[in-house]
C-alpha positions as CSV (number, residue, x, y, z in Angstrom):
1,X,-49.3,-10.0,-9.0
2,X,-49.2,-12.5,-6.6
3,X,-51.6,-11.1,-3.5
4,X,-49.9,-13.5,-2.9
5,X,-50.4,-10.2,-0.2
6,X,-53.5,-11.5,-0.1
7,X,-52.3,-14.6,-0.7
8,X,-49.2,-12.4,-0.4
9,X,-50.2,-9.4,-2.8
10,X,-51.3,-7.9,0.2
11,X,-52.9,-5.2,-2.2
12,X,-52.5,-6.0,-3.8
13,X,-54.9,-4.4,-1.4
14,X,-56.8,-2.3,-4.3
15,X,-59.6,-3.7,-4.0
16,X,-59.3,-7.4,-2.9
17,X,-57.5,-10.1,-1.9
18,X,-56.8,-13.8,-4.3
19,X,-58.9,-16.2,-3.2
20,X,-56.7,-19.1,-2.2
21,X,-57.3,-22.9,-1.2
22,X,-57.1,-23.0,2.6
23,X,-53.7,-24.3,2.8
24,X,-52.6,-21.6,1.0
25,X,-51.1,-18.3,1.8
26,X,-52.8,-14.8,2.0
27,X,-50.0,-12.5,0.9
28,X,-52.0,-9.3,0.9
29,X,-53.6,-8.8,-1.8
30,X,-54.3,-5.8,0.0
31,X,-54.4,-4.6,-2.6
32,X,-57.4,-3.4,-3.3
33,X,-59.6,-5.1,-1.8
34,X,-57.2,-6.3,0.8
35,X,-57.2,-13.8,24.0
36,X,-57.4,-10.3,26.2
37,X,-60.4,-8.8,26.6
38,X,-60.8,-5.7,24.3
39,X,-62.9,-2.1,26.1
40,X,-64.6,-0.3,23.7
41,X,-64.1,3.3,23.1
42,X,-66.9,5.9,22.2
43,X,-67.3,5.6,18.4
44,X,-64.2,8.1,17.0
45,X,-64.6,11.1,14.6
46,X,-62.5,11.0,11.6
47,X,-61.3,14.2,10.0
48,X,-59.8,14.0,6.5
49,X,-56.7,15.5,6.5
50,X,-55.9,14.1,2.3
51,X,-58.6,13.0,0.1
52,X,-58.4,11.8,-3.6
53,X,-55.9,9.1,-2.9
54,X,-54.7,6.4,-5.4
55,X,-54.9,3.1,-2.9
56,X,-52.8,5.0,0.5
57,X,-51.0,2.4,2.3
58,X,-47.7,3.2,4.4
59,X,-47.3,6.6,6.2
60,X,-44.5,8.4,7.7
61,X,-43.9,11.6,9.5
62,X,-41.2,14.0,8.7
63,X,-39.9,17.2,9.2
64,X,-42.0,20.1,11.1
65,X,-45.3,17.9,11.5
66,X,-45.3,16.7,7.4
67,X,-46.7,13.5,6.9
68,X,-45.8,11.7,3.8
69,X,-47.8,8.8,2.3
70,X,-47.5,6.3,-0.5
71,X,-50.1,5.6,-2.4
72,X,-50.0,2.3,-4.7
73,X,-51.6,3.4,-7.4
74,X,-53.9,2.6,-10.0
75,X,-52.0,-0.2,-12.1
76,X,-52.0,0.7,-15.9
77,X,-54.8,2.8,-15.4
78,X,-54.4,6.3,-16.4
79,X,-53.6,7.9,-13.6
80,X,-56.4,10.1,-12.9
81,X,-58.4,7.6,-11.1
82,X,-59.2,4.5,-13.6
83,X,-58.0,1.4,-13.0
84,X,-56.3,-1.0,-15.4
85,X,-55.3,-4.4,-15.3
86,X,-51.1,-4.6,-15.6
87,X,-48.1,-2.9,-14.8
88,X,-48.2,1.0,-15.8
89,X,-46.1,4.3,-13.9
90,X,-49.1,5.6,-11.7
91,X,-47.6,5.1,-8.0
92,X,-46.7,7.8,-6.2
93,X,-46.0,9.7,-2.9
94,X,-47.7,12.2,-1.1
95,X,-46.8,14.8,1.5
96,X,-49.6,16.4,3.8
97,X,-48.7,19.7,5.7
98,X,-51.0,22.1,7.8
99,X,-52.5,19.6,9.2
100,X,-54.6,21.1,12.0
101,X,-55.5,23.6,10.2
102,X,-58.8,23.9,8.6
103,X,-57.4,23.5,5.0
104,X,-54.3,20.8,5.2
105,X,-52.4,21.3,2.2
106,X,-51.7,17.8,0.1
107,X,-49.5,17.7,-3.0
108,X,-47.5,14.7,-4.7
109,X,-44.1,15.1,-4.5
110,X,-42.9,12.2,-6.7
111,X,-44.8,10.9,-9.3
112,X,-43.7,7.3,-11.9
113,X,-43.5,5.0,-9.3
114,X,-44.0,1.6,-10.7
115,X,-47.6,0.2,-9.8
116,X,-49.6,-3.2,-10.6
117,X,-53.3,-4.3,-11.0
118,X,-55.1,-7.0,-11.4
119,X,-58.7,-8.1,-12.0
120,X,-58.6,-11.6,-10.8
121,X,-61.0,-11.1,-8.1
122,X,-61.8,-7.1,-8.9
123,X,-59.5,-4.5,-9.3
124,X,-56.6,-5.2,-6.9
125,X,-53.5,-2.8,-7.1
126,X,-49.4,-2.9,-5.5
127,X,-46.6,-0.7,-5.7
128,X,-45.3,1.5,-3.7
129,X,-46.6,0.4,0.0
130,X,-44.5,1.1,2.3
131,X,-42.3,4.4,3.5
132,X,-40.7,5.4,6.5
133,X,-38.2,8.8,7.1
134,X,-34.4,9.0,8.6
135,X,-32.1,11.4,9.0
136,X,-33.2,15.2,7.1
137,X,-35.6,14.9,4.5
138,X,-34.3,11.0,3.2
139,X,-37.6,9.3,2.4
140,X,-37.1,5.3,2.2
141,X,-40.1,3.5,0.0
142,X,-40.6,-0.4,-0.4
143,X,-42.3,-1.5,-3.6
144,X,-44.1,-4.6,-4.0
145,X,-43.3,-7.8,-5.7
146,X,-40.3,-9.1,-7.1
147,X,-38.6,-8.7,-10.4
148,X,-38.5,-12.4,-10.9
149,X,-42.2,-13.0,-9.4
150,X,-43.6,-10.7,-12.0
151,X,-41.6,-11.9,-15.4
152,X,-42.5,-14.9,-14.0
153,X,-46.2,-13.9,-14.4
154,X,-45.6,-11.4,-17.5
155,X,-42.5,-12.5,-19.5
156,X,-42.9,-10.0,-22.0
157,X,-43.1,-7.0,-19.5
158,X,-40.6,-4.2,-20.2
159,X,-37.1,-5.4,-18.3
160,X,-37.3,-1.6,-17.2
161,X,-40.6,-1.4,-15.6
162,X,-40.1,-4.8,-13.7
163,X,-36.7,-3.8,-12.2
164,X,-38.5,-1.7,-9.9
165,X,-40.4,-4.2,-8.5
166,X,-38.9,-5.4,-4.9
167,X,-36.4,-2.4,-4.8
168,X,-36.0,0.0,-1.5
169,X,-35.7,3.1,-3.2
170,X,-34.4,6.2,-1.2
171,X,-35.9,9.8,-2.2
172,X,-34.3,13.0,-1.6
173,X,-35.1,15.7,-0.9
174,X,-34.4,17.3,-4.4
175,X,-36.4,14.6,-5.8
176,X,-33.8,12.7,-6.9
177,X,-34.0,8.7,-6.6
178,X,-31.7,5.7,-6.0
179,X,-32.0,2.1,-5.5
180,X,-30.5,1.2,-2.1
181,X,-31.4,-2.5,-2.4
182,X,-33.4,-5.3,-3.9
183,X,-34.9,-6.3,-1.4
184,X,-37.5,-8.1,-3.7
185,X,-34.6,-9.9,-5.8
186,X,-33.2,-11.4,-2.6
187,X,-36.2,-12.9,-0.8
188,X,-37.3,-14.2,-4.0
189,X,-34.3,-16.3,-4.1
190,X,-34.2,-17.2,-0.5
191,X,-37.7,-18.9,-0.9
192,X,-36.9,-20.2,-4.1
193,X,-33.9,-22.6,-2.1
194,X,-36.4,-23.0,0.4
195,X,-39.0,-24.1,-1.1
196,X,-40.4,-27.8,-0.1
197,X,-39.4,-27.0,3.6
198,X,-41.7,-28.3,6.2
199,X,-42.6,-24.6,7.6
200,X,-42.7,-23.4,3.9
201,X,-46.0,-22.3,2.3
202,X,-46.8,-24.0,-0.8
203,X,-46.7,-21.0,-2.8
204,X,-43.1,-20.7,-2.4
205,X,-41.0,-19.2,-4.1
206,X,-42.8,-15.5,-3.7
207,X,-41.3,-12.4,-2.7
208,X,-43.7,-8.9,-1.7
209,X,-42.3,-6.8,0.2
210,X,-44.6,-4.5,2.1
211,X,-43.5,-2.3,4.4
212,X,-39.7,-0.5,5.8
213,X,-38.7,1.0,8.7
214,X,-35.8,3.3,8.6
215,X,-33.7,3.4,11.8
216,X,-30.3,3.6,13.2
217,X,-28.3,3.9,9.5
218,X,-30.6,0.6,8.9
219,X,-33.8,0.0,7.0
220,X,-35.8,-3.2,8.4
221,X,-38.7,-4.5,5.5
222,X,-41.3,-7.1,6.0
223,X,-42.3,-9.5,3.2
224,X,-45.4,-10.5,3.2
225,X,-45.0,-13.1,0.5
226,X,-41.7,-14.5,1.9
227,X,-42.8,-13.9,5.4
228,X,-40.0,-12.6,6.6
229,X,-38.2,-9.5,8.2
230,X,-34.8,-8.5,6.7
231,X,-32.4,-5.9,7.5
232,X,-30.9,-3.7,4.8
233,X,-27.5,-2.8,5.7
234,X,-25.3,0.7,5.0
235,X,-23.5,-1.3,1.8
236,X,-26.8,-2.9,0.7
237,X,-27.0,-6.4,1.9
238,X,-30.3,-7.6,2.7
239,X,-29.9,-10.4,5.4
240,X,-32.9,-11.9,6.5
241,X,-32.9,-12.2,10.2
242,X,-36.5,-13.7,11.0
243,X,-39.3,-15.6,9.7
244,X,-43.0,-16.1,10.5
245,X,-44.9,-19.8,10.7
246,X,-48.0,-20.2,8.9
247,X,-51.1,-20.9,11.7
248,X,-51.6,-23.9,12.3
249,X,-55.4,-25.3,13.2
250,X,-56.2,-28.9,14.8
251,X,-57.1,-31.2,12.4
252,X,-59.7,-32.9,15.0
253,X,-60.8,-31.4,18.2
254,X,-58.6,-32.3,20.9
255,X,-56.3,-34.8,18.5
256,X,-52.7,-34.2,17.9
257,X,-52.3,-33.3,14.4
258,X,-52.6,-29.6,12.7
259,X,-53.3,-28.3,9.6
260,X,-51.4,-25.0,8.7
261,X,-53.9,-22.8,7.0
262,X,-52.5,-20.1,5.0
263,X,-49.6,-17.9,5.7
264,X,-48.6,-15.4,8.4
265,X,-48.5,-12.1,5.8
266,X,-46.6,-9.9,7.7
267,X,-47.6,-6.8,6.7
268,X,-46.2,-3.6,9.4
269,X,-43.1,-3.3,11.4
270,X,-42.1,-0.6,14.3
271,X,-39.5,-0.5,16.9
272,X,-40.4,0.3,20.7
273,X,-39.0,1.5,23.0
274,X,-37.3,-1.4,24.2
275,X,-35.6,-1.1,20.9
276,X,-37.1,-4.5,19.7
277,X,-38.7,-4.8,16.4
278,X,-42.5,-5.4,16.4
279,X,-44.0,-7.1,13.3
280,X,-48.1,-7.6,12.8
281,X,-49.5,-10.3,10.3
282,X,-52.3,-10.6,8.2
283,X,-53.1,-13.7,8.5
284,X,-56.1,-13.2,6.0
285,X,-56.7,-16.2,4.9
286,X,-56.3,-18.1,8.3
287,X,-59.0,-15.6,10.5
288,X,-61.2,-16.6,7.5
289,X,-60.5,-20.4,7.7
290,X,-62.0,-20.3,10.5
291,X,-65.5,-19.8,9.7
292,X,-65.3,-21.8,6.5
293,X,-63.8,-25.7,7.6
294,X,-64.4,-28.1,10.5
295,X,-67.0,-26.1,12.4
296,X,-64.8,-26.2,15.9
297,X,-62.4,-23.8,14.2
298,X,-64.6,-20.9,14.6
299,X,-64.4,-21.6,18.6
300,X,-60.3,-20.9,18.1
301,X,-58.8,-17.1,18.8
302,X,-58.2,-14.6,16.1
303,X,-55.2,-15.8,14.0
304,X,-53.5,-12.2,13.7
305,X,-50.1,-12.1,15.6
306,X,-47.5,-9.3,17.0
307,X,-44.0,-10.8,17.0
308,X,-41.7,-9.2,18.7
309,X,-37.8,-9.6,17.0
310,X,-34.2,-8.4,18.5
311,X,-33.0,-7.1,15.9
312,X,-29.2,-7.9,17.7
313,X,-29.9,-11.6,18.4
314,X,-27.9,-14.6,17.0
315,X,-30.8,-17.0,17.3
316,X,-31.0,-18.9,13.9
317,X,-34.1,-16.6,12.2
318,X,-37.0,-19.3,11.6
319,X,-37.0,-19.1,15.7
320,X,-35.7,-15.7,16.7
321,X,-39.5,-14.1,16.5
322,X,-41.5,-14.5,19.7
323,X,-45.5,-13.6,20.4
324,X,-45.6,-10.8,22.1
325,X,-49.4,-10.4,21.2
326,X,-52.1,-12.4,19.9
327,X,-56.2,-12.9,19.4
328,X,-56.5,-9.8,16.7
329,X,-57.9,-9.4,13.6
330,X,-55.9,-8.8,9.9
331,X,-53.1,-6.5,10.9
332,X,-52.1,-4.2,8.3
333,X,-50.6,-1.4,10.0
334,X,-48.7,-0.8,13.8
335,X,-46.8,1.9,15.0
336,X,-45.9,3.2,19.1
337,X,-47.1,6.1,20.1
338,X,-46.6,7.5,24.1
339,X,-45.7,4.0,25.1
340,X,-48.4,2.0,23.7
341,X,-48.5,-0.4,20.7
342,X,-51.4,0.4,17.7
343,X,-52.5,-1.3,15.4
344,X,-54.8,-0.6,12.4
345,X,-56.4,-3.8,12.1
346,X,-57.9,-3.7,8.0
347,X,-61.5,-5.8,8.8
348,X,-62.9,-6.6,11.9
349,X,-64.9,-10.0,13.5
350,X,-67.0,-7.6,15.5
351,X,-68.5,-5.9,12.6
352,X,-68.8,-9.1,11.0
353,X,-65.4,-8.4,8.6
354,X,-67.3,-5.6,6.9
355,X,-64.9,-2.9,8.8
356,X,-61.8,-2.3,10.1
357,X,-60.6,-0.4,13.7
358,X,-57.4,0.8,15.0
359,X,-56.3,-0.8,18.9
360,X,-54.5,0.2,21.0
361,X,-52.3,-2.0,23.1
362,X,-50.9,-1.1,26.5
363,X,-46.9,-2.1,27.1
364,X,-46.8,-3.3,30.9
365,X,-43.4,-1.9,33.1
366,X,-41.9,-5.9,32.3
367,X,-42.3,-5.4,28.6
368,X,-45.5,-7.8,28.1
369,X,-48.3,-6.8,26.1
370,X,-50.7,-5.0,28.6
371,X,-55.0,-4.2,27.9
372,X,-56.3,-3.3,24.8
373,X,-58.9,-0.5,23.3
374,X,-60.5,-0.4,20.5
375,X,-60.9,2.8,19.7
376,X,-64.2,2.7,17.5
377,X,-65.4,-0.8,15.1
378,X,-67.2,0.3,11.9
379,X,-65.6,3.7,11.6
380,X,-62.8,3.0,9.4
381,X,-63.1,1.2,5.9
382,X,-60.0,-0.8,4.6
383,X,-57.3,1.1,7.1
384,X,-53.9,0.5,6.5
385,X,-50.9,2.4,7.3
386,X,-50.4,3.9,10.7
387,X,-48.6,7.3,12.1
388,X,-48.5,8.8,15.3
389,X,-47.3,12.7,15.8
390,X,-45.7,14.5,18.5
391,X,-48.7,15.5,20.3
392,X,-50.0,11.8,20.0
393,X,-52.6,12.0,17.4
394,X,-53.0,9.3,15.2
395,X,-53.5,9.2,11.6
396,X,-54.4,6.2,9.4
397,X,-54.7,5.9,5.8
398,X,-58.3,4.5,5.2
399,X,-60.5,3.4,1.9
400,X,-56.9,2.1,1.4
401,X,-58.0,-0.4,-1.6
402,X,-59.7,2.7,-3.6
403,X,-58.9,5.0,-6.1
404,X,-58.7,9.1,-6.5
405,X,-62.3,8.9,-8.3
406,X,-65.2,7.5,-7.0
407,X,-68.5,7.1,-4.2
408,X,-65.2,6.2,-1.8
409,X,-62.1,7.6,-2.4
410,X,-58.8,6.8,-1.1
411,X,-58.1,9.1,2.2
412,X,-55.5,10.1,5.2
413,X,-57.9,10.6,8.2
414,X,-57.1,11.6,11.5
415,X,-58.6,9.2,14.7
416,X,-60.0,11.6,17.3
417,X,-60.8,9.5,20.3
C-alpha cells in the first residue's frame, strides 16, 4: 500500500499514516490513521446522519437530497468490521436518504469493491476514496493505488483483484459497473519516466489516486501519490494537466538554499464558480516537519495549500497550478458551497494535531481567497470528505480512519454552525 497517501497512501487513512524520512512524501496514508487570520466560530453540533461506517472518505450528493458515500473498507478483513492486513473485497458505497428527518435511512448500494490494509504503522486501509455524481444517477468512484504499485508490493496477488486498483469506475444506476479509465495505470507510468527529476519526490514512481470530480462530460482525479491532477476524457484518456511541488523549508535561517520536505498529497478537488479547478494538499509530512528539524521551522506557516488550475489552459502542467490559498493545516476534503470555499482540514495545530475542523474560506468579488472561519477545533475526529446541499448544509464524513465496529465508528455527520 504505499500511504505513500500518507506518504501517499493517503489512507491509507484507516488508521495511520507511513512514517517517512523527512524528505520523503506523505501520500495519505489516510488511511486509517491518516497566513490570514482565522475567527473562530461557537463550537458546532454534529448530528449523525450514517453510522457504522467502514473508513468513509469521498461524498457526493445526488438526486432528490441523497448523499452517497464511499467507504474504503476494511482490507482483508471480513467485512463486518475486523480489519486484516492485505487486499480482500470489503469496499463499498453508501447512499443516505431522509436526511433531516429524525431517522435518515442508510443502505449500501454496491458492495466488492476492492479494498487494502496494512499494519505497518496500525491498521491503515485504501480503496474506494473518492466519488462524485453527473448527469442522472451515474456515480463515478476513484480507487486507490495502482495496479503496478501493488504487484509491485505483492507479486503473487490475484491479477483480478489488483486490476482494480487505480481504475475510475462508473456505477449505474442498475448497479451495473464499468471501468471508464485507469487512471492508476497511467500516473504510475508517468512517474515512473519521471522519476530522478529535480521537482520529483524520491519515492517516485507511485501512483494513488484519491479523489474525482465529475463535470461537464469530464471526470478530473487527484493523485496523491503522483501529485498530480488529470483529466479523464469522453474516450478514456487520462492526460495529466497539472502538478504539485513538494514544500520546500530553508535549510538555514535567512540562507539561500531549501530543503523540500515531503510531498504536496493532493488529496480533494472542486470547481468554483469561476469554473477553475481547486485542489487542497495534505502536505502531512511537511506541517509535521516542522516541529521535528532545525527549530526555526516551527516559526514558518502551515504547509497545506489550495491551488487553483484552469482546467482550459495551455501552460506546460508542472507550472499551470497557482496558490490561491495557503497557511492551513492537512487538507483532506474541499468543496463550494453559496460562494465560499470549505475545507475539511483532517488534524489541526490549534488542538495540538489531536483533531481536525472544517474552514470556511470567503471568495472576494476579484476572485482572491477572502477571510476564513473555523467553524469549531476539536469537534470532528479524522474528517475527510466534504458535501454541501441545496440549502447549504454541510456534511463531512468523520472517524474517517475507523471501522463499522468499535468505541469510534466510522460516520457521516452533519456540521450545524
Amino acid at each position: 500500500m504505499n500511504m505513500q497517501l500518507a506518504e501517499k497512501t493517503l489512507d491509507r487513512p484507516a488508521v495511520g499514516f507511513r512514517t517517512a524520512p523527512s524528505t520523503q512524501s506523505w501520500a495519505l496514508g489516510l488511511g486509517v490513521w491518516l497566513a490570514a487570520a482565522v475567527t473562530l466560530s461557537a463550537a458546532p453540533q454534529l448530528t449523525p446522519v450514517a453510522t457504522g461506517l467502514n473508513n468513509p472518505r469521498g461524498l457526493a450528493f445526488g438526486e432528490e437530497g441523497t448523499l452517497f458515500v464511499a467507504e474504503a473498507g476494511l482490507g482483508a478483513g471480513d467485512g463486518l468490521g475486523g480489519f486484516g492486513d492485505g487486499v480482500g473485497l470489503t469496499g463499498s458505497i453508501t447512499e443516505i436518504k431522509r436526511l433531516h428527518s429524525a431517522h435518515p435511512k442508510a443502505r449500501r448500494v454496491v458492495t466488492g469493491l476492492v479494498s487494502l490494509g496494512t499494519s505497518e504503522r496500525g491498521p491503515e486501509v485504501v480503496g474506494a476514496d473518492g466519488i462524485s455524481l453527473q448527469g442522472e444517477g451515474n456515480l463515478f468512484v476513484i480507487m486507490a493505488e495502482s495496479t503496478a504499485g501493488v504487484l509491485a508490493e505483492d507479486p503473487g496477488l490475484d491479477p483480478g483483484l489488483a486490476s482494480q486498483f487505480g481504475q475510475l469506475l462508473r456505477l449505474s444506476p442498475n448497479g451495473k459497473r464499468k471501468n471508464v479509465a485507469d487512471v492508476g495505470a497511467v500516473n504510475y507510468a508517468w512517474t515512473a519516466a519521471n522519476a530522478g527529476q529535480p521537482w520529483a519526490p524520491p519515492e517516485f514512481p507511485d501512483s494513488n489516486p484519491y479523489a474525482v470530480l465529475a463535470v461537464h462530460g469530464r471526470q478530473y482525479v487527484v493523485d496523491a501519490g503522483a501529485n498530480t491532477l488529470s483529466e479523464v476524457r469522453p474516450d478514456g484518456t487520462v492526460n495529466i494537466i497539472a502538478f504539485f511541488p513538494n514544500p520546500l523549508f530553508p535549510a538555514v535561517p535567512g540562507g539561500p538554499g531549501v530543503i523540500p520536505i515531503a510531498d504536496a498529497v493532493p488529496t480533494c478537488v472542486a470547481q468554483g464558480p469561476d469554473g477553475y479547478l481547486y485542489v487542497g494538499t495534505l502536505a502531512f509530512g511537511a506541517n509535521f516537519a516542522r516541529f521535528g528539524g532545525a527549530p526555526f521551522w516551527a516559526s514558518l506557516p502551515k504547509q497545506s495549500k489550495i491551488y487553483r488550475v484552469n482546467p482550459k489552459s495551455s501552460k506546460f502542467f508542472v507550472t499551470e497550478a497557482d496558490v490561491w490559498a495557503d497557511n492551513l493545516n492537512p487538507i483532506t476534503g474541499c468543496g463550494f458551497s453559496r460562494g465560499a470555499l470549505y475545507v475539511t482540514e483532517f488534524l489541526t495545530q490549534e488542538s495540538g494535531y489531536t483533531t481536525g475542523d472544517v474552514v470556511r474560506i470567503a471568495t472576494k468579488r476579484n476572485g482572491q481567497a477572502g477571510n476564513r472561519t473555523a467553524l469549531g477545533v476539536g469537534a470532528l475526529n479524522a474528517p475527510n470528505g466534504f458535501a454541501a446541499d441545496e440549502d447549504g448544509d454541510i456534511y463531512v464524513s468523520n472517524n474517517s480512519t475507523s471501522a463499522g465496529v468499535g468505541p469510534v465508528t466510522g460516520e457521516v455527520v452533519r456540521v450545524n454552525y
